[in-house]
N, C-alpha and C positions, 0 to 999 in steps of 0.2 A: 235493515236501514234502506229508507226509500231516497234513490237520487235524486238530487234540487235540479231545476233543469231553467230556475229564473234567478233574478234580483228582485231587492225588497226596495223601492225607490217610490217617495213623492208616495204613501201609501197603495203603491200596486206590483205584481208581482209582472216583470217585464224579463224579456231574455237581454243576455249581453251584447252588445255590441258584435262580440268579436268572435261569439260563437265555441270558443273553445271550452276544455272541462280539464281541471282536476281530480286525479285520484285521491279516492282517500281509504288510506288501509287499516284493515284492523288489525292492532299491535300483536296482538294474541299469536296471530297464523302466518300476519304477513300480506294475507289474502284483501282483494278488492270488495270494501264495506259500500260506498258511496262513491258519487262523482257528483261535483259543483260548479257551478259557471267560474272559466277563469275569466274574471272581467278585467275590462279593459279601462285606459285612462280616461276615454269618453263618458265608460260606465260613471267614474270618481266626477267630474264634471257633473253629469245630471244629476247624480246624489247628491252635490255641493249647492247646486242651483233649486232641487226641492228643499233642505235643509235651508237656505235663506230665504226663502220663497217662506218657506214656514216660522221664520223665526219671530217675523213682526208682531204677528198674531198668537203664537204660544208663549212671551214672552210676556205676552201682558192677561195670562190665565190669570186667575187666582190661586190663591194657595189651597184650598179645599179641593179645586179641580185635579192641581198637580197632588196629591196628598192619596186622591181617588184612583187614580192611576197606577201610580207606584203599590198601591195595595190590591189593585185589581192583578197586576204583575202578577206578584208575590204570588198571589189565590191561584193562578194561573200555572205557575210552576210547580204549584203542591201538586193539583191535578194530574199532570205531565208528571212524576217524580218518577215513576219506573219507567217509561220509557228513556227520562234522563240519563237517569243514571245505564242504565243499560248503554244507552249511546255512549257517553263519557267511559265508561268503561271497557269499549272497544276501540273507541279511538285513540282514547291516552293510554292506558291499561290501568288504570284506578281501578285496585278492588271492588266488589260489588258494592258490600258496607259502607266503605268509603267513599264511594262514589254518592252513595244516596245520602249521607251526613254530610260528608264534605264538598262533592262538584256540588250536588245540588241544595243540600242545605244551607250553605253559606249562600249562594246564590240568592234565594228565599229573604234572607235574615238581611241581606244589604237591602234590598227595596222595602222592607220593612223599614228597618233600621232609617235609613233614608229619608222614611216618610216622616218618623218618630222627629227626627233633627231638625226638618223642616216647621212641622208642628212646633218647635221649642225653640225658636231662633226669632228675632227681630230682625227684617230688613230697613228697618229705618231706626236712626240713632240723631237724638236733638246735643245737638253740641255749641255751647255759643249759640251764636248767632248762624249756627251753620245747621244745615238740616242733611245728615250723612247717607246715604241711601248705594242699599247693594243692587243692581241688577246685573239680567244674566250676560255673560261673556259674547257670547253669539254664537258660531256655529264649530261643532266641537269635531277634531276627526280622534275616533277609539281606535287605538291600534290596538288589538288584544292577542296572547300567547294561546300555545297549547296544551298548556299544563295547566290550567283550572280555566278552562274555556266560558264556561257560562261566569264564574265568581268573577272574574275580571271584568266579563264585559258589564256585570251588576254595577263595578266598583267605578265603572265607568258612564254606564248610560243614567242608573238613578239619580244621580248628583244633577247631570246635564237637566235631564225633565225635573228635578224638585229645580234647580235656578231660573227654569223657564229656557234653556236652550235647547238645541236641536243638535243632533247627532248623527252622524256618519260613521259606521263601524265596521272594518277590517278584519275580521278574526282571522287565526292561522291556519294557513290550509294544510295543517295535520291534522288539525280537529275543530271545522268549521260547522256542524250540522247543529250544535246545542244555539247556535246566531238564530238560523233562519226559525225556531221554535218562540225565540222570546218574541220574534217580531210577527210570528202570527199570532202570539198571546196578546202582544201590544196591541196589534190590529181589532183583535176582537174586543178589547176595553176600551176601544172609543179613542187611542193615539188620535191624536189629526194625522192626515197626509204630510210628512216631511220631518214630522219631527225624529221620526228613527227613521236608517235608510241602512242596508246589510250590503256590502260590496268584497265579494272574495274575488281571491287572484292572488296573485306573487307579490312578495314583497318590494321589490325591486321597480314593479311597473305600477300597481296599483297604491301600495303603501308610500312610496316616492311622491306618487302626484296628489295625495292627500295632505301627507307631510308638509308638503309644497305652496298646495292651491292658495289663492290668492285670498279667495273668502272664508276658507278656515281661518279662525279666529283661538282659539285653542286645539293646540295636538296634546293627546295624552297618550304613553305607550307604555306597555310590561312587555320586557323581553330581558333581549342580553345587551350586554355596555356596548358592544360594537353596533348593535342596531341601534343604543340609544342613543350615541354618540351622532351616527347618519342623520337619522332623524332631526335631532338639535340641528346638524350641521344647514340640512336642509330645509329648516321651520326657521332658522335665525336670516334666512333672505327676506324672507317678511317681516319681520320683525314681530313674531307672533307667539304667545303665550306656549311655550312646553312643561308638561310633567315627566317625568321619567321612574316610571319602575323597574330598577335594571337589576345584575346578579346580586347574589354574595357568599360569603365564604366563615360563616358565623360558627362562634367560639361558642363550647358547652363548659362551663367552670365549674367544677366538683369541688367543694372547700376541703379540706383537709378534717372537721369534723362533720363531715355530711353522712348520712344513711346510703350507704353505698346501693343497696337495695332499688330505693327509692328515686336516687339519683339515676343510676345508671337504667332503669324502667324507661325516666322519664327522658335521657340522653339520646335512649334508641329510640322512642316513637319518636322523638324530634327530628330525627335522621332519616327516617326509614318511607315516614309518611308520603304517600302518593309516589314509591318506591322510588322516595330520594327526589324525585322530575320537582321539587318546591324549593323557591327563591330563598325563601327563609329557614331552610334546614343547618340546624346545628349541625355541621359536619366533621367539624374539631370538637375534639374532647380533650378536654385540658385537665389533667389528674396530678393528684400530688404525686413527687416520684417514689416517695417511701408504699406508695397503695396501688401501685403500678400492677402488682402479681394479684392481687385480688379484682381490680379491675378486669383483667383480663380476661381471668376465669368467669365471671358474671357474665362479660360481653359473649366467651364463647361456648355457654350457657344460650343466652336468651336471641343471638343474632342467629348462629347454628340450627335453632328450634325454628326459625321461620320458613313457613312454605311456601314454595315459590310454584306458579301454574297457572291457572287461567282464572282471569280476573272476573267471570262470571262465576266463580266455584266458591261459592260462601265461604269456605274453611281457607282459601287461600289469604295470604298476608303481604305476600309482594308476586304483581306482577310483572308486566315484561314495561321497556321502554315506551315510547313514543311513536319513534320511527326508527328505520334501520340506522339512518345517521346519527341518532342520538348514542341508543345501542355501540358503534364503533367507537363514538370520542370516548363513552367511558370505559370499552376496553383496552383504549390508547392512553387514557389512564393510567390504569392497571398496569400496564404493559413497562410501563416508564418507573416505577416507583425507585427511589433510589436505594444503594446498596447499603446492607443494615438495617430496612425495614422488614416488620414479619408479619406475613399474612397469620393474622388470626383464624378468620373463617374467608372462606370464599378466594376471590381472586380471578385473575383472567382464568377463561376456560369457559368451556358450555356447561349446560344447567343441566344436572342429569337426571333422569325420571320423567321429563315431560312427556303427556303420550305423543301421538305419532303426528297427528294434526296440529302440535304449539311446538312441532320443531322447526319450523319455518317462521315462529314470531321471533320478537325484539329482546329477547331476556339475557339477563345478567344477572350473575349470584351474589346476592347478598353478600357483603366484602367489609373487613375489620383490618386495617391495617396501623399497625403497632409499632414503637419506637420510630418515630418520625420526626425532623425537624422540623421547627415551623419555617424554612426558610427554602425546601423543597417545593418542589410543582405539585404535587398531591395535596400539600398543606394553601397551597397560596390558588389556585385555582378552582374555579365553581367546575366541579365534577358532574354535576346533577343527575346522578344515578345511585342508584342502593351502596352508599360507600361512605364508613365513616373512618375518620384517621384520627390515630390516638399519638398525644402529645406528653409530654411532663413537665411540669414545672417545680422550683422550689420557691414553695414564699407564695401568696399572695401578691405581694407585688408584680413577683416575676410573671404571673400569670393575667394580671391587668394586661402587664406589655405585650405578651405574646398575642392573646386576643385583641387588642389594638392594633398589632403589625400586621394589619393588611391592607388591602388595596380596598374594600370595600367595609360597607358600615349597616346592614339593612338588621340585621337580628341578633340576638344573642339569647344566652340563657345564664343561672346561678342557683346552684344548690347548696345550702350552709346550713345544715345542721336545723334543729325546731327555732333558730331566731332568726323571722324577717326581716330584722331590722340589721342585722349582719349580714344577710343576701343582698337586702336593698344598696346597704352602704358599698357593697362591691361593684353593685351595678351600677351607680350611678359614676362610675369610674368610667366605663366604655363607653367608647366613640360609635354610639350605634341607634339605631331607629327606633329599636326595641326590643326589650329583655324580657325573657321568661324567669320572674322569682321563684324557686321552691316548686316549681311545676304550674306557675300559674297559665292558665289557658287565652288562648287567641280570643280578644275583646273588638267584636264589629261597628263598636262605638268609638274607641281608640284610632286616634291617628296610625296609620300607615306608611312607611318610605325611609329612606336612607340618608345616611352620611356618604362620603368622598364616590367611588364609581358605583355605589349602592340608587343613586338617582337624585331627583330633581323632585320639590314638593312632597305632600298628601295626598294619600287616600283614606275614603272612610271619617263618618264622623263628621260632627262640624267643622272641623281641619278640611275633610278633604271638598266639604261641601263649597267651604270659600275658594278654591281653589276655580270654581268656575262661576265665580262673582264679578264682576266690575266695580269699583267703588267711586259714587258719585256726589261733591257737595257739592250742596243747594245754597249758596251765600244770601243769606235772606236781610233784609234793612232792620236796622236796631230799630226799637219801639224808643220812643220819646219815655223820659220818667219825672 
């Protein structure tokens, strides 16, 4: 990976202000991958000032222009795909596979997607005598995480450029290098100047004064409830438009005649994927308690069998953390479980077999932990590492509540047996953003986001596309009859 040594501002690539740099490590070893400008408040200033500078004039593209764009993107990242993913896979530890289907295919499929919603939407609706017209919000600040670095910032920037706004984006400085690629793809599809602007730095100094600025007109951010809480705190002085993608802590409900098989297949990938580091990981498994011992045994069956090692190695299935801090909370975790829980597979402890160069990365072992109340810290907190906790319920019912007794509301799942209309019916029980039926798969058309500390708004989709709309009526004079 080659070091950034500028900002993306006003379409040119400028040093920071402030001259300093971030590390960035690769999770694998541990070891120094890159270094990024940590930019400064001044840096957020110019980027807010090219970003409305730009906005008058991209606001009023057309839709074919912004439509050209977004798929020019798209074309762009396909190009790039291995070096994406290879990045994303050093910096988060996303599996190789994974990394290329998931950082970067989903990435691909939002600016598609995007363009597709735009194409199929009206901004102007005749009501009455009133003539209703969407335009775009103004100028957007993307606060984006480091667990799907390039997907978020898609979920973020496409929407801005199809409403005709302009953007300011943040990415995390654990894994900021998948930024500075789309904005040279931007660059070469003919973006204008201002309409995307990339400003890395700490959250505290650069994320603050974005959150803040006065001519940010929407914040959107994915992270955790206590950033997104700051955030809010500090965007609600202006009185300015926030989205919020924050944690969660999502229920996997096995019906009592479900394919145990099939369930439990689909229990694990939902858990384990992007080794656990995803917002929307079923991390509870909610089992009936008479299928408790057969559960078990399947879990440790198929969680047991996963390999754990370096996220460039095709055959690997989980690799290491994010960063060493992540790495630690989830073995503080582990550490904590309460008494009368049983590790199934894993648990705190180092990963053993790693060769001699990934004993210095971020890993944790794949971890099953069993007989658990849902009223423990292990049950009620977002873990976000390879770690899933098994629950029991009696009843249907009892297992609505349990999966509702949280603090947060972003995902869910239900497996019932060959009838979906008996999965459906359970699902529409939960308090939650979205359900996986009978294994049905992630839809980048579908709205995205939470109930209670799960966030604020949409992503994705015509849902999240309004979300950076303004809605304006036209009061026009009744005709004589």
């Amino acid at each position: 990976m080659n070091d950034r040594h500028e900002l993306y501002i006003g379409g040119k690539w400028v040093p920071s202000s402030g001259g300093g740099t971030i590390d960035v490590l690769e999770a694998a070893t541990g070891q120094l991958l890159a270094r990024v400008p940590a930019g400064t408040e001044s840096d957020v200033d110019d980027a807010v000032a090219a970003a409305r500078s730009a906005f008058g004039e991209w606001s009023q593209s057309t839709i074919a222009e912004r439509v050209r764009v977004l798929r020019q993107i798209a074309d762009g990242l396909v190009e790039r795909e291995t070096e994406l993913a290879e990045m994303m896979a050093r910096e988060v530890g996303t599996p190789i596979a994974r990394s290329r289907t998931v950082q970067v295919g989903l990435g691909v499929t939002i600016f598609r997607s995007m363009a597709d919603t735009l194409e199929g939407i009206s901004l102007e609706e005749r009501r009455g005598t009133s003539l209703i017209i969407k335009v775009g919000i103004g100028v957007v600040g993307a606060i984006t995480p480091w667990n799907y670095p390039l997907y978020q910032l898609a979920a973020k920037v496409a929407p801005a450029i199809a409403a005709g706004c302009t953007t300011v984006v943040k990415p995390s400085s654990v894994a900021p290098l998948a930024a500075f690629v789309v904005a040279e793809i931007a660059h070469s599809a003919g973006l204008p100047p201002g309409v995307l602007n990339i400003v890395t730095g700490a959250g505290g100094r650069v994320g603050e004064r974005l959150a803040g600025h006065p001519d940010v007109d929407l914040v959107s951010l994915t992270g955790s409830t206590s950033a997104g809480a700051r955030v809010g705190q500090v965007a609600a002085a202006g009185i300015k438009k926030v989205t919020l993608e924050l944690g969660g802590k999502s229920a996997f409900i096995v019906a009592p005649d479900a394919d145990l098989d099939a369930a439990i297949t689909a229990a694990v990938r939902g858990c384990y994927v992007n080794n656990g580091q995803t917002c929307t990981a079923t991390t509870r498994l909610l089992v009936p308690a008479e299928r408790i011992d057969e559960v078990e045994k399947k879990l440790v069956e198929l969680v047991g069998s996963q390999t754990v090692g370096d996220p460039l190695d095709e055959s690997v299935d989980i690799g290491p953390m994010a960063s060493q801090e992540q790495q630690q909370s989830v073995l503080k975790h582990l550490a904590e479980v309460p008494q009368g829980a049983v590790f199934l597979v894993g648990g705190p402890g180092d990963v053993q077999g790693l060769d001699a160069d990934l004993r210095s990365g971020f890993f944790v072992r794949p971890t099953v932990v069993s007989r658990v109340d849902n009223t423990s810290a292990i049950a009620r907190e977002e873990v976000f590492g390879p770690v899933l906790t098994v629950i029991t319920y009696d009843g249907i019912d009892d297992a609505v509540e349990i999966a509702n007794d949280s603090d947060y509301g972003l995902s869910g799942a239900v497996f019932a047996g060959d009838d979906d209309d008996a999965a459906i019916a359970i699902a529409r029980r939960l308090r939650t953003g979205q359900v996986s039926v009978n294994g049905g798969r992630f839809n980048a058309a579908a709205p995205f986001g939470g109930f209670k500390k799960s966030g604020i708004g949409r992503e994705l989709g015509p849902d999240g596309l309004d979300e950076y709309f303004e809605t304006v009526s036209l009061q026009l004079p009744a005709k004589a009859t």
